[in-house]
LUMKEMAR-188037 format. One record per residue (C-alpha): residue in one letter; x, y negated, z. Coordinates in steps of 0.02 Angstrom, whole numbers, plus 50000, padded with zeros to 5 digits. Each point is the difference from the previous one (the first is absolute). Layout:
! residues N
AXYZ...
//
This chain:
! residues 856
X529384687752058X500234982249939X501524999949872X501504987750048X500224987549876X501355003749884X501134984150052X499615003850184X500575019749956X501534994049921X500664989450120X499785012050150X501115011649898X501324986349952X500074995050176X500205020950062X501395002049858X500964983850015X499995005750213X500875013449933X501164994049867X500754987550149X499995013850141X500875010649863X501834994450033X499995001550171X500295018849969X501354995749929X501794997150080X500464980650002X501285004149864X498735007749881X498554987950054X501354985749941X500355008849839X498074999849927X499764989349835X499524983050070X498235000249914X499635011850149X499664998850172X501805005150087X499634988850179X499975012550156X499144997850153X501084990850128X500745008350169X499804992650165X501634999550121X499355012550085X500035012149854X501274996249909X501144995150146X500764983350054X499624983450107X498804986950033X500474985150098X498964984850056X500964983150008X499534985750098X500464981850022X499634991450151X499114983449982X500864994550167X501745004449932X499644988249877X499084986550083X501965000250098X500994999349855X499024985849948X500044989650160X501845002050008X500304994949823X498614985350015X500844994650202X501755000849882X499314990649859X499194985850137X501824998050100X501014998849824X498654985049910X500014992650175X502044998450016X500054995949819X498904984450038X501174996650158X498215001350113X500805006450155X498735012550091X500035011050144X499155017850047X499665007049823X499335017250040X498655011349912X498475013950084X498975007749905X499614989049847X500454983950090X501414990149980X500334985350122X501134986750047X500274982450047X500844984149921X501154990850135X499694983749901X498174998050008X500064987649875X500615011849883X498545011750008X499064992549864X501605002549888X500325017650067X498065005849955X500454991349840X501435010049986X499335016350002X498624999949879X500655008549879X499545015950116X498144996749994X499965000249816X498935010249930X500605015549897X499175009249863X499735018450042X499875007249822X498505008549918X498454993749908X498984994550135X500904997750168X500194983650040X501674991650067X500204999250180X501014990050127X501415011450097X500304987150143X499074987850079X499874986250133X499435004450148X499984985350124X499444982849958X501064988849930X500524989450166X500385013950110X501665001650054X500075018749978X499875003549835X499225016949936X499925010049861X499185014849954X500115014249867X498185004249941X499205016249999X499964999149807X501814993850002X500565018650072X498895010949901X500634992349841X501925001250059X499495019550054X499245002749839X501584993149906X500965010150116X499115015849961X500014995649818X501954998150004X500075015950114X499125010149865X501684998149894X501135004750098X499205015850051X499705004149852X501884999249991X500365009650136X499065015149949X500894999849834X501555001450106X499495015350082X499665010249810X498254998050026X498945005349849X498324989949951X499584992950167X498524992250060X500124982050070X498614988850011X499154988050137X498735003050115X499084985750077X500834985550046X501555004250119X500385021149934X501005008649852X499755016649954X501445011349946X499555017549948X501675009349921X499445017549943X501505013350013X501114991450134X501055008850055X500904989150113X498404990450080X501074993850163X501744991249893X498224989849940X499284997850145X501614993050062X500244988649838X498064993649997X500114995650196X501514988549992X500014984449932X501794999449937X500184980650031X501975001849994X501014981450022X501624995150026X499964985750130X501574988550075X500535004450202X499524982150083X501604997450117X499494983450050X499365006050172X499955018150092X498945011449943X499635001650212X499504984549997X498794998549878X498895016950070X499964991950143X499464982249932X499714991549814X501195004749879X500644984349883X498664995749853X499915010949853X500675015950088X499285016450089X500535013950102X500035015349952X500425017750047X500845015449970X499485018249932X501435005050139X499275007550174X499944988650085X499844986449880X501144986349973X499434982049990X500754988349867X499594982749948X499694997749813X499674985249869X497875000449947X500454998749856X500845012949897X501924999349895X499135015949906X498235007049979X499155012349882X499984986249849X501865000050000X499995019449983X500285006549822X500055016950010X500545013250162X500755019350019X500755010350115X501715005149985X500845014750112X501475002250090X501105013449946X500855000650165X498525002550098X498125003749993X499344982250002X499614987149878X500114984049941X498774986549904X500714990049877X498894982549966X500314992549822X499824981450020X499314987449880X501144986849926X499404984950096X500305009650174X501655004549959X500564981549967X499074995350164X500775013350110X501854998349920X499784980450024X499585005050184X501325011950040X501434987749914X499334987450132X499845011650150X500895016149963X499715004950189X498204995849994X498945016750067X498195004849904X498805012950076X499205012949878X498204998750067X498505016249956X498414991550042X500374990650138X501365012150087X502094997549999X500645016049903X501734991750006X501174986850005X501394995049892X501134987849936X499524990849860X501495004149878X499835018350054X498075001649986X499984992949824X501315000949885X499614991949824X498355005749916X500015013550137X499185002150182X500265015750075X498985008250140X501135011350107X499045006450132X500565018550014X498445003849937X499505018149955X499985001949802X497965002350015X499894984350106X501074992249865X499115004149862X498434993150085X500774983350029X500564999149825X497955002549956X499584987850101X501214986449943X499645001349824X498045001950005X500134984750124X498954996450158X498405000150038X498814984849999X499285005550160X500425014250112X498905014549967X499185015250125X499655014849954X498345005450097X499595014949928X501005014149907X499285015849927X501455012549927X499685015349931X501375012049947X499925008049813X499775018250067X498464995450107X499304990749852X500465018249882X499055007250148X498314991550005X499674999549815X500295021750017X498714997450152X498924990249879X499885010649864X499875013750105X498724991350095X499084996249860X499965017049901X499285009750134X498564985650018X499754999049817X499945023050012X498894996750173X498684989649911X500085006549806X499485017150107X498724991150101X499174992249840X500025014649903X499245009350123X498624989950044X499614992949822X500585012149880X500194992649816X499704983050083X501325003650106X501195000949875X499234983249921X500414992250165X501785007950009X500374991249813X499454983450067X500985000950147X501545003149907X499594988049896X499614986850166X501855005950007X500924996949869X499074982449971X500644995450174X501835006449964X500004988449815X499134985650114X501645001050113X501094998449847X499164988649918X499744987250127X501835002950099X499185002950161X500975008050118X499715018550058X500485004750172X499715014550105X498284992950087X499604997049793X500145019049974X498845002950161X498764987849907X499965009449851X500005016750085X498274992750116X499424993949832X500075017649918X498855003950171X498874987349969X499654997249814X499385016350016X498254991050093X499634992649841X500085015349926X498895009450124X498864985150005X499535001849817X499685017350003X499145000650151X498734986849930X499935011049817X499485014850124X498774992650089X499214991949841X499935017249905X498475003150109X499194985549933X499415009049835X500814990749881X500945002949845X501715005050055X500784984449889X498744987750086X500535006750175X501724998849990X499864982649917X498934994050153X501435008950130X501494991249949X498994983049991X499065001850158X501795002450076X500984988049941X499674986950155X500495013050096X501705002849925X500184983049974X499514994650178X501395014050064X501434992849888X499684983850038X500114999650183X501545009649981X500714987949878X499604984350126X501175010550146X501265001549884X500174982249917X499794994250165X501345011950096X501104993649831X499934984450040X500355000050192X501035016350006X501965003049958X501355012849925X499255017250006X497984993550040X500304989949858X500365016449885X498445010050086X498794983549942X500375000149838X500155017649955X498255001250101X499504983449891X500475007249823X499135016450065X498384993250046X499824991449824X500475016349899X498835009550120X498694989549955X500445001449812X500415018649981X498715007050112X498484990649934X500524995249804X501125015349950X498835013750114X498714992149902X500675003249812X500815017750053X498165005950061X499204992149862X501315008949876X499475017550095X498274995849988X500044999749792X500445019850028X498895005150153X498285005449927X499025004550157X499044986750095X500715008050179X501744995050069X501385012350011X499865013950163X501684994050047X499414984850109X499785007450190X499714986650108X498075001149995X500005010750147X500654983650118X498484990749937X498775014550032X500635001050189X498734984650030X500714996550171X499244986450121X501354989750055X499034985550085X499195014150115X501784999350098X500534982249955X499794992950176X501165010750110X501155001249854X499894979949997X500344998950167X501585009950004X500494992149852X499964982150080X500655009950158X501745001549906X499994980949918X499904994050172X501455014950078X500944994949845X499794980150044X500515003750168X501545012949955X500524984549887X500064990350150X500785008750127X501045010349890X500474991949845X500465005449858X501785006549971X500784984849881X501315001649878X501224989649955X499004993149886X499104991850138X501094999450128X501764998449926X501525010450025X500885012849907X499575017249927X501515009849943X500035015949914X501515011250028X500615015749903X501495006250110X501785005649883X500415012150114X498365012450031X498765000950125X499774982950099X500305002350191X498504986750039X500444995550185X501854995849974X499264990749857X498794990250121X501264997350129X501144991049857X498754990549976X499584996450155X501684992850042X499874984949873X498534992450094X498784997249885X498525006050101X499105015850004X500705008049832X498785014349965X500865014349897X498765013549918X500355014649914X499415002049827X499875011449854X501785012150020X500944999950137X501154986649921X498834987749987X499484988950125X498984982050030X500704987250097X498654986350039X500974983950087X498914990250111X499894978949964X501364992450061X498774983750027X501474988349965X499784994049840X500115006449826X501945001550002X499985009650156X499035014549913X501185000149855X501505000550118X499155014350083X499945010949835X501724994049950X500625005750176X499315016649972X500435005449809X501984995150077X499825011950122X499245015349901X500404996849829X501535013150013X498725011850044X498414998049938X499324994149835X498554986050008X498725005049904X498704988450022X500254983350098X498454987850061X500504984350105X498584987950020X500244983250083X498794991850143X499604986149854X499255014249856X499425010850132X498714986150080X499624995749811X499865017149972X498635003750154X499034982949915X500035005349850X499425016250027X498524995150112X499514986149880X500085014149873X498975011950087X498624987150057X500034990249822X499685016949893X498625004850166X499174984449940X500264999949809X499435017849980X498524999050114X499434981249922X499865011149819X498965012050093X498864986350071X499714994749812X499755016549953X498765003150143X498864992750096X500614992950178X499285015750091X501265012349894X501464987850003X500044999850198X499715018250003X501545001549891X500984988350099X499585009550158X500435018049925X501514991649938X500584994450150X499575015750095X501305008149893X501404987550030X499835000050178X499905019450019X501704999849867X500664988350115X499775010550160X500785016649896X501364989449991X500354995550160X499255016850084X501615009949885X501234986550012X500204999249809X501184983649963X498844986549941X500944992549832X499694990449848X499415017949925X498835001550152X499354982049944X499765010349809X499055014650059X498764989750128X499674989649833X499705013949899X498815008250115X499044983849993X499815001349829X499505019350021X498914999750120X498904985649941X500125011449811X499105011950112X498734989350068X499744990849849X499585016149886X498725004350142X499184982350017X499734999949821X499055015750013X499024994750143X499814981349918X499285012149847X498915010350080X499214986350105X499314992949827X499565020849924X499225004350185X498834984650089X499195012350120X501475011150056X500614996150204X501514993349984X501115012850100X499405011249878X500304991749867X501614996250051X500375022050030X499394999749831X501174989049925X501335007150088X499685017049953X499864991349805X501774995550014X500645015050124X500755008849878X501054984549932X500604995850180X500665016250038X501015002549827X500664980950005X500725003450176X500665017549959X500834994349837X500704984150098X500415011550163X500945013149884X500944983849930X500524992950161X500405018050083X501275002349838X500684984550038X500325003750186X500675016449967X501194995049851X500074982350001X501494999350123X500134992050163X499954982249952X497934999349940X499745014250115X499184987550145X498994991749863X499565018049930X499205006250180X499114982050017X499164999049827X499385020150056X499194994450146X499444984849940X499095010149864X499305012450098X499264986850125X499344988549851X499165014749917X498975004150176X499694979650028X499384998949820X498655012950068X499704997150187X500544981250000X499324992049846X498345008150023X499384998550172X500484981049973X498624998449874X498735009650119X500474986350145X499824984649881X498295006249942X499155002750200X500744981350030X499134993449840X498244998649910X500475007849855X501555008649893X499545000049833X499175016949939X499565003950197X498194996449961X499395015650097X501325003150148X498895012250114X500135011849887X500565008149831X499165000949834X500485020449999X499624999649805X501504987549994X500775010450106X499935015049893X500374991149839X501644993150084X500465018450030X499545003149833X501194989649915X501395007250106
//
């Protein structure tokens, strides 16, 4: 057997111990991990939310809230330059992003365009290669009597951008109020923040805090007309109505423009009321505000001033009793909670913009303790399930494999820590389904150094000329399964997110331990093995010898197999498939009652009496746990928070939320796009590299078997009912990726023996290739099938829907491999001249034929 070069040797064996020397502390506690010497590695893989407990929140900003708040302050900005330049006008008003009026004086329209230039200027937007843009701009021509203006599309995204920006901050803010330790809170795309806070365990007082904006003023009671009056008509220039929090509300009219706002704040707390269970806010004012408002109240000591919470009355006072020195003081009766909310929000100040939260996923920290015991459970008796497998079949190799699997292992585990990626519980599936297949690579080297013993080589020569005769096949398999998973990165979210990368990092080290470290560990045994015959252990000869003839029943078996694409097309139809909230929005709640078993009607009638729709409550797991899956309220993002909010009020005495998903119409549209780009971009991506790989004829028949397996995975789904999610999105990716490994591993035997057999018919020579690699396809799918089944049976109810899908996805893309992939091939060839290496298709060369068996 060709030596490894001594550099090449040494690396692979810095790479396997450095793998371990970083996966090393994460079998440590974080205490001990923290307390290495800092030449070593002491960096631990990172927990999701959903394993180590707490709460992920999407944020957005609405670019028409902002386009508003613009007009208004532009239309403001246009009245106050006009009346400054005493340019009377008439019917100043703002839609959309247009702002409009006319001068009464025409021959002062020259001097009122004049007037407000200063709005078209252009602004510089930051950065190193935007270019400054222009906010406002004309819109009519300069002798029309109506004059227009209009804020540009650029205009708002910058101000929404700078909105977001300034957003970020106080967020950030907020969370620190809450206790929050190292939270996550970054941008996504151009209008979203994400805030993940792991160990929360208060998620709704921050729900509360990140949904208000806390714009709190103190604004002068305008007495200079009835407040009746001006609802019913125009109230005087520069002031509004507004209302009351009572029920029902109370109109008052208020100066624009504020005595106090958040600027003049300098620092907030609650303060209680001994005599009663309510508190108190107490405002510390800056100096400049103090000298105003005493100046004010010396003037007019009866003057009135509204304390105003984004854009609603909490209450009205007199000016001398509202603020009394450097002190403003909110007395509201408010419950100390309430209080100490206010208090937040005062001294992190308002937001920029008003944000939404459109999608919520909270996980409690005992269902997180829970699925990494599932997990490790999970995985143990998959790791036991295929060591036994492997040593069974293979013997000594066996074991071989077994060592490089644990090492695939550990080299993901240090790639975790290294890199900070986050692991979730869909993560621990991926490396559970990689343990299930990394074995292939295994069984496809030894199955090739089996077959080429019977070539009557030297022993070192043959199992040189296996491991590099396999290496496109390995390589083609990782590959494909490394394009689903960059490209289900890159379009997923949360928890797909965490099965892509853990899939990623597993298809490199597959690729790596499998091939390179199989290599030197056989080549080590090989130095000590004297006889020129492999070890007895390796049993799966016996599959080769059976020597079936599968094309013999390919028609009917083709036929009922694109019998079921077209049922499952049709079920799709008329059925549908049963959406999650994921793609449909709503709620899923998960409920662990205080007080024993959960009496599920009375539950459902509860439920049923807030009106939310038809609130489906499932039992699950003991009797005190149940699922409570809220139906899309289809009024807007808020309305689906309010709906979970509403809920938690009314059982949180009873029940403790375990695990809380609320997905808005917004993320659950993107969600549905982003998935089906997903699935048709990684179709595409995958099946262009097979084209490459392949001629045209083997690509299509790929694509076809392919897609045979999707739509039959599809129709499973909707023929059981299973809830179609972002993990059912995972495992229809996933069985791309394994059943084109299936199909490739066969084409390249069939592309192979085309060029070793010329005379061969090709149905036989496609039985013989399948018989060549018969052996390999059973093992792969019982290694990956014993993987999945420990996953379903220990892996806890969350991946237990993706579990069952990736089972009978494999199970169908083993058979279309076989009775898809091959019959293909036969049709191309009677509907052209010529496949390569068909030169004699009436009939076979039977000395071919009985070398092919040979070599099995």
């Amino acid at each position: 057997m060709r030596r490894f070069p001594p550099l090449k040797r040494l690396l692979v064996w810095l790479v396997a111990l450095a793998g371990i020397a970083f996966a090393l502390p994460n079998v440590l506690t974080r205490e001990e991990a923290a307390g290495l010497p800092s030449w070593l590695p002491h960096r631990q893989v990172a927990l999701g939310l959903d394993l180590q407990g707490g709460s992920h929140f999407m944020l957005r900003a609405a670019r028409s809230d902002v386009a508003a708040e613009r007009l208004e302050t532009v239309a403001t900005e246009v009245g106050k330059l006009l009346r400054d330049a005493d340019i009377a006008y008439i019917g100043l008003s703002g839609e959309g992003q247009t702002i409009s009026f006319r001068v009464r004086d025409r021959q002062q329209l020259a001097a009122a365009r004049d007037r407000l230039k200063p709005l078209t200027v252009l602004v510089e937007t930051g950065g190193f290669v935007s270019e400054p843009i222009s906010e406002v701009v004309f819109d009519s021509a300069e002798e029309d009597e109506l004059v227009r203006l209009r804020l540009t599309d650029e205009g708002i995204d910058f101000r929404l951008s700078q909105a977001l920006a300034q957003s970020m901050d106080v967020v950030r803010g907020r969370v620190a109020e809450v206790g929050a330790v190292e939270p996550l809170i970054q941008r996504r795309g151009e209008d979203r923040l994400i805030v993940q806070v792991p160990g929360l365990s208060d998620p709704q007082r921050l729900k509360d805090l990140l949904s208000q904006r806390g714009n709190l003023t103190y604004r002068l009671v305008d007495t200079s007309m009835p407040v009746q009056r001006a609802v019913e008509g125009h109230p005087p220039a520069g002031t509004e109505v507004l209302y009351s929090f009572d029920d029902p509300p109370v109109p008052y009219l208020l100066a624009k423009e504020p005595l106090l706002a958040a600027g003049n704040f300098v620092a907030a707390d609650p303060e209680a009321d001994p005599s009663a269970d309510t508190a108190s806010v107490v405002v510390k004012l800056d100096a400049a505000s103090q000298q105003r408002v005493a100046a004010l109240a010396t003037q007019q000591p009866e003057e009135s001033v509204a304390i105003v919470l984004d854009g609603q009355v909490a209450s009205v006072l007199k000016l001398s009793e509202a603020i009394k020195g450097d002190t403003a003081r909110i007395s509201a009766e408010l419950p100390a909670d309430a209080a100490a909310d206010l208090a937040v929000l005062i001294r992190t100040g308002p937001l920029s913009t008003p944000l939404t939260i459109v999608e919520e996923r909270t996980v409690g920290p005992g269902v997180g303790d829970d699925a990494i015991s599932d997990g490790l459970i999970a995985g143990l008796v998959a790791a036991v399930a295929v060591a036994a497998s492997m040593i069974f079949f293979y013997g000594v190799f066996g074991v071989f494999a077994i060592v490089a699997l644990a090492l695939n292992i550990i080299l993901i585990i240090a790639a975790l820590s290294i890199s900070g990626a986050t692991l979730t519980l869909p993560g621990i599936a991926g490396i559970i389904l990689t343990i299930g297949m990394a074995v292939d690579s295994n069984v496809l080297i030894y199955e090739r150094l089996r077959e080429e013993v019977g070539g009557g080589e030297p022993l070192r020569r043959t199992i040189n000329n296996a491991f590099s005769r396999v290496f496109s096949s390995i390589f083609d398999a990782n590959l494909t399964m490394l394009i689903a998973s960059a490209i289900l990165f890159y379009l997923g979210s949360g928890p797909v997110r965490g099965f892509a990368v853990t899939l990623a990092i597993g298809s490199v080290t597959t690729l790596f331990t499998a091939y390179t470290v199989t290599r030197l560990i056989v080549k080590r045994w090989l130095r000590q093995w004297t006889s020129e015959r492999l070890p007895k252990g390796i049993r799966t000869g016996r599959l080769s010898n059976l020597d079936i003839r599968f094309m013999r029943i390919r028609n009917p078996v083709f036929i009922l197999m694109a019998a079921l694409s077209v049922a499952s097309v049709l079920l799709l139809a008329g059925i549908g498939l049963n959406l999650g909230v994921d793609f449909k929005g709503g709620s899923i709640i998960e409920l662990h009652s205080k007080g024993g078993p959960v009496d599920v009607a009375d539950l459902r009638t509860r439920l049923d009496e807030l009106n939310f729709g038809e609130v489906q409550v499932q039992q699950m797991g003991s009797d005190g746990d149940v699922l409570v899956r809220v139906p899309s309220q289809e009024a807007g993002d808020n309305a689906e928070q309010t709906a979970a909010g509403v809920i938690r009020s009314e059982l949180a005495d009873e029940y403790d939320f375990r695990r809380v998903e609320v997905v808005g119409p917004v993320v659950s549209g993107e969600l549905t796009r982003a998935g089906t780009i997903g699935l048709a971009v990684s179709f595409l991506a995958i099946l262009l590299y097979v084209w490459a790989r392949f001629e045209w004829r083997f690509a299509v028949g790929a694509i076809i078997a392919t897609l045979h397996d999707v739509l039959l995975t599809i129709g499973f789904l909707v023929l059981t009912g299973i809830e179609f999610n972002l993990g059912s999105i995972a495992a229809v990716l996933t069985i791309i990726g394994y059943s084109l490994n299936d199909t490739v591993v066969i084409y390249d035997r069939i592309r192979e023996n085309l060029d070793r057999y010329r005379r061969m018919s090709l149905s036989l020579l496609i039985d013989t290739s399948i018989n060549q690699t018969l052996s390999r396809t059973f093992l792969t799918a019982l290694t990956t099938i014993l993987a999945l089944a420990a996953l379903y049976l220990f892996g806890g109810g969350l991946i237990r829907s993706f579990s069952v899908t990736m089972l009978f996805g494999v199970i169908v893309g083993t058979i279309s491999s076989i009775y898809i992939a091959g019959p293909i091939l036969i049709l191309f060839r009677k509907r052209t001249d010529h496949i390569p290496g068909d030169e004699n298709p009436s009939g076979a060369d039977t000395g071919a034929a009985g070398a092919a068996k040979g070599t099995v």
